[in-house]
C-alpha positions as CSV (number, residue, x, y, z in Angstrom):
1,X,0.0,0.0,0.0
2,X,1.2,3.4,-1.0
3,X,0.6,6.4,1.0
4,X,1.4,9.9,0.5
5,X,1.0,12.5,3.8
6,X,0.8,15.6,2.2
7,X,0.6,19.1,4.6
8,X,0.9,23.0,3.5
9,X,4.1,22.9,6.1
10,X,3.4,26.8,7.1
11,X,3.1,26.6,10.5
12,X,6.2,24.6,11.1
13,X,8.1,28.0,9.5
14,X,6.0,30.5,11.9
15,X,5.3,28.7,15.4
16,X,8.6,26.5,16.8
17,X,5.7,25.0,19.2
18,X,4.8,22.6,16.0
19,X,8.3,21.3,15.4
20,X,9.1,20.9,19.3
21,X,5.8,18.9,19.1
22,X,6.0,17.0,15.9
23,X,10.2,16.8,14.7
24,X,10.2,17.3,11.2
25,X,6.8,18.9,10.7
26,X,3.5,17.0,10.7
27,X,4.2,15.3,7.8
28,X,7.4,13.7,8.9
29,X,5.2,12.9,12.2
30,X,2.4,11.6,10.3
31,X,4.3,9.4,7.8
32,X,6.6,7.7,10.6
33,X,2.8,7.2,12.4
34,X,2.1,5.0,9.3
35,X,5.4,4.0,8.1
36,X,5.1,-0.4,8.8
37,X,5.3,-3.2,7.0
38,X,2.2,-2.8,4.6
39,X,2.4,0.8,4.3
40,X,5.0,2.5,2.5
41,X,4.5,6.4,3.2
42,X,5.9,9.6,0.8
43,X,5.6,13.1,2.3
44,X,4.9,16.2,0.2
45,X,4.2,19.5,0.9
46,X,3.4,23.2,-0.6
47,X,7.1,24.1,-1.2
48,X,7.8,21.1,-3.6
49,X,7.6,21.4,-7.1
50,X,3.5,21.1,-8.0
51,X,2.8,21.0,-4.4
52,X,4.5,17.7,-4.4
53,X,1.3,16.3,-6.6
54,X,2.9,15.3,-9.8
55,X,0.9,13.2,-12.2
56,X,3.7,10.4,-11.2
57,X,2.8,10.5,-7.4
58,X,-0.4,10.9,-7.7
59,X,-0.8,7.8,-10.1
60,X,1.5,5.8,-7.1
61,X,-0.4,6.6,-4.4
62,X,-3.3,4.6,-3.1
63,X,-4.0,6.8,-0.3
64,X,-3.9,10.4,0.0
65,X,-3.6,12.2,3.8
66,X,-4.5,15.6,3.8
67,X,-3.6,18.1,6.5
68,X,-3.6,21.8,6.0
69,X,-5.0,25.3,7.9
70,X,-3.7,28.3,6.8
71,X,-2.4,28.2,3.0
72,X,-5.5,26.6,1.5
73,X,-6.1,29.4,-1.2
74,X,-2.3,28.9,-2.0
75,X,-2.9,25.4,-3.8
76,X,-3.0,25.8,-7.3
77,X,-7.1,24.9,-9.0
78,X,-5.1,22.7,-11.2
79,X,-3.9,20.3,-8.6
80,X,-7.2,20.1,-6.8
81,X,-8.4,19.1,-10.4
82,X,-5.6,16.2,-10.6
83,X,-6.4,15.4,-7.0
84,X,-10.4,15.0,-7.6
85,X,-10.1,13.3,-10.9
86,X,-7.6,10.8,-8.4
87,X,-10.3,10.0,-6.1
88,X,-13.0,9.4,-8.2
89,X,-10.9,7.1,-10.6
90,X,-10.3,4.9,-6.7
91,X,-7.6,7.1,-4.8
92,X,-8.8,6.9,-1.5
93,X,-8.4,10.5,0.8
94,X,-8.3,10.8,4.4
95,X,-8.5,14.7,5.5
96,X,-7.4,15.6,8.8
97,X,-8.3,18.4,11.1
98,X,-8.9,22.2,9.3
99,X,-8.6,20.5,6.1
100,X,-12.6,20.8,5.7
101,X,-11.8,24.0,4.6
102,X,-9.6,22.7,1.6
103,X,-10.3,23.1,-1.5
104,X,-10.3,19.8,-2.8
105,X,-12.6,18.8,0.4
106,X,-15.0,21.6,-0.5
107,X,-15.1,20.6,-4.3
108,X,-15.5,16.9,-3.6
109,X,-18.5,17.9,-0.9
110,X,-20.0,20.8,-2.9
111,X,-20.4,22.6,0.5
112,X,-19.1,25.5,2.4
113,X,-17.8,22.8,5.1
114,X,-17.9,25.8,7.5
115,X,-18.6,25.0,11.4
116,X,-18.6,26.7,14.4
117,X,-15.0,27.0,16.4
118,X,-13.2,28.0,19.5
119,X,-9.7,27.2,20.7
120,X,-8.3,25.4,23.9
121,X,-10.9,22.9,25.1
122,X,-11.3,19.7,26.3
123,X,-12.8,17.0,24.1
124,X,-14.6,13.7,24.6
125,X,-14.3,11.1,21.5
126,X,-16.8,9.0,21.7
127,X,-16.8,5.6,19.2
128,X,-20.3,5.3,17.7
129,X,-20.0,2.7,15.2
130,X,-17.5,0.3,16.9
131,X,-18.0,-2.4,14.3
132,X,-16.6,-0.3,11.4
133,X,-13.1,-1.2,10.1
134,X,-12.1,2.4,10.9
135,X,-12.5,1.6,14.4
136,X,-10.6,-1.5,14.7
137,X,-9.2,-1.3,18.2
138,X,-10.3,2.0,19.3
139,X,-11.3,2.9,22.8
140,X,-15.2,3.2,23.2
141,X,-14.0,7.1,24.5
142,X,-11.5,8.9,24.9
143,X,-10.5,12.5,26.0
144,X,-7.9,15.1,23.8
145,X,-7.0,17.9,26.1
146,X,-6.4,20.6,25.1
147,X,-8.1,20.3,21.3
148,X,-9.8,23.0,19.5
149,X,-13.8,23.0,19.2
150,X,-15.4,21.7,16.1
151,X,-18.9,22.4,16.3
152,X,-22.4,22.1,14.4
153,X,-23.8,22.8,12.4
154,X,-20.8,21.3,9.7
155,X,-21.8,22.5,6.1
156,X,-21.5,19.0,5.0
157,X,-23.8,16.4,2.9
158,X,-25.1,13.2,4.4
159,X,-22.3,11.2,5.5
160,X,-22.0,7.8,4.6
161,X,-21.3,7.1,7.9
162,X,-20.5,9.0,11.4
163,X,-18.0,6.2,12.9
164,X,-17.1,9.2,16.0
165,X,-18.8,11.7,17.9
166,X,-17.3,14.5,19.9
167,X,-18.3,16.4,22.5
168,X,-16.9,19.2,24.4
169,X,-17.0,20.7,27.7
170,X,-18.7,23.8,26.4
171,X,-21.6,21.1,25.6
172,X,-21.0,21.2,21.9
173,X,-21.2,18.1,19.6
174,X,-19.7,17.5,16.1
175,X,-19.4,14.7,13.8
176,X,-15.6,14.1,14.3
177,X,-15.5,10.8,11.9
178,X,-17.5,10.6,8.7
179,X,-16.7,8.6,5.9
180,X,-18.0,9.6,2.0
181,X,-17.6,8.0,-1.5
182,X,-17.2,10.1,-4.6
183,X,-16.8,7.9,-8.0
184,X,-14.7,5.1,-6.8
185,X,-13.0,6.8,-4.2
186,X,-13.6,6.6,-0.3
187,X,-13.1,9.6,2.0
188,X,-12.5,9.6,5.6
189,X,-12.8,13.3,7.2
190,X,-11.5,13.0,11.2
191,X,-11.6,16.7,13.3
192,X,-8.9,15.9,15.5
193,X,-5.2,17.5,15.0
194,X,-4.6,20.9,15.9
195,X,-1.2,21.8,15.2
196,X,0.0,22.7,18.3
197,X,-2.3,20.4,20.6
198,X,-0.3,16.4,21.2
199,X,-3.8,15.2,19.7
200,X,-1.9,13.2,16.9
201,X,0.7,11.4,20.0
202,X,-3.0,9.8,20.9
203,X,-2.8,6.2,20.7
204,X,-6.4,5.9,19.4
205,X,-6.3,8.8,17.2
206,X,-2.9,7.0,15.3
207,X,-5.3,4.3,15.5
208,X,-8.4,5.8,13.8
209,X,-5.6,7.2,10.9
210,X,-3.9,3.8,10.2
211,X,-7.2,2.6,10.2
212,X,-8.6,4.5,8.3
213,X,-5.6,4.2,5.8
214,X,-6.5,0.8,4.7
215,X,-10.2,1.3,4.5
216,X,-9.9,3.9,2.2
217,X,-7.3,1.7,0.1
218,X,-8.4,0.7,-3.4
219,X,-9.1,-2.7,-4.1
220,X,-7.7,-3.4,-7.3
């Protein structure tokens, strides 16, 4: 299985709290997350030539993982196009965190995939769908403190599936797992991963990603 981890890498240049969290930059992090015997993991990121997205990764990568926050207008229309036409042809995509606001999640949705927000709270995961794949092994609940508040309403079409639900200690809830399928492509959108919260050093949130990884997989 090949995975590529790809993430806008901004805030690792502006906020040294990322890198002292996550060596390397969240993609570095997220690829030695994956990185095992049936996964072979590629990083890419904004600076690299066609934001790492060249017709040649893209047409070696089974799985894409998608994290990014504040440089979403800076991806170029004509790689969300080679992106979207990857998924529907079977590429699976897993989009982590602030990522509903990228583009290619917004054009594969047809939504807005705006939601209600506040920083530095406590959130309770809770497992609603224990029998899906996704949550192979994951803890019925579990608490990421501090994470930032993803709240309904989320501009989003029917899900598929809502595998998680979180709540917070404001009282808020949000679907924090959904899955979607767009041509022959599966999507897994998970809330979790603020960039300077330890949310992705959370046992079942590496999990819910590996997991998630070889759901999304293509069967060829």
């Amino acid at each position: 299985m090949k995975v590529t981890v790809w993430n806008e890498n901004c805030h690792e240049k502006s906020d040294p709290r990322v890198l002292e969290l996550y060596p390397g930059g969240l993609h570095a992090y997220l690829a030695s997350v994956l990185e095992c015997d049936d996964i072979e993991v590629r990083t890419a990121t904004l600076d690299d030539e066609e934001c790492g997205l060249t017709d040649e990764v893209l047409a070696d990568t089974d799985v894409l993982v998608w994290w990014g926050h504040m440089a979403h207008d800076k991806v170029p229309d004509a790689i969300v196009d080679k992106v979207q036409k990857a998924v529907l042809s079977g590429m699976g995509l897993i989009v982590l965190h602030s990522g509903h606001h990228s583009k290619i999640f917004r054009r594969l949705m047809g939504t807005t995939c705006n939601l209600k927000w506040r920083d530095d709270t406590k959130e309770r995961i809770w497992t609603i769908k224990p029998n899906h794949p996704i949550a192979a092994g994951v803890d019925e609940t579990f608490v990421l403190e501090p994470e930032e508040m993803y709240g309904e309403g989320f501009d989003i079409p029917e899900p598929d599936e809502v595998i998680f639900l979180g709540w917070f200690n404001g009282g808020e809830v949000f679907r924090s797992g959904c899955t979607f399928t767009r041509g022959h492509g599966r999507i897994f959108y998970f809330q979790p991963g603020h960039e300077t919260n330890k949310s992705f050093q959370n046992e079942n949130v590496q999990k819910v990603i590996k997991n998630a990884v070889r759901w999304a997989c293509p069967v060829k």
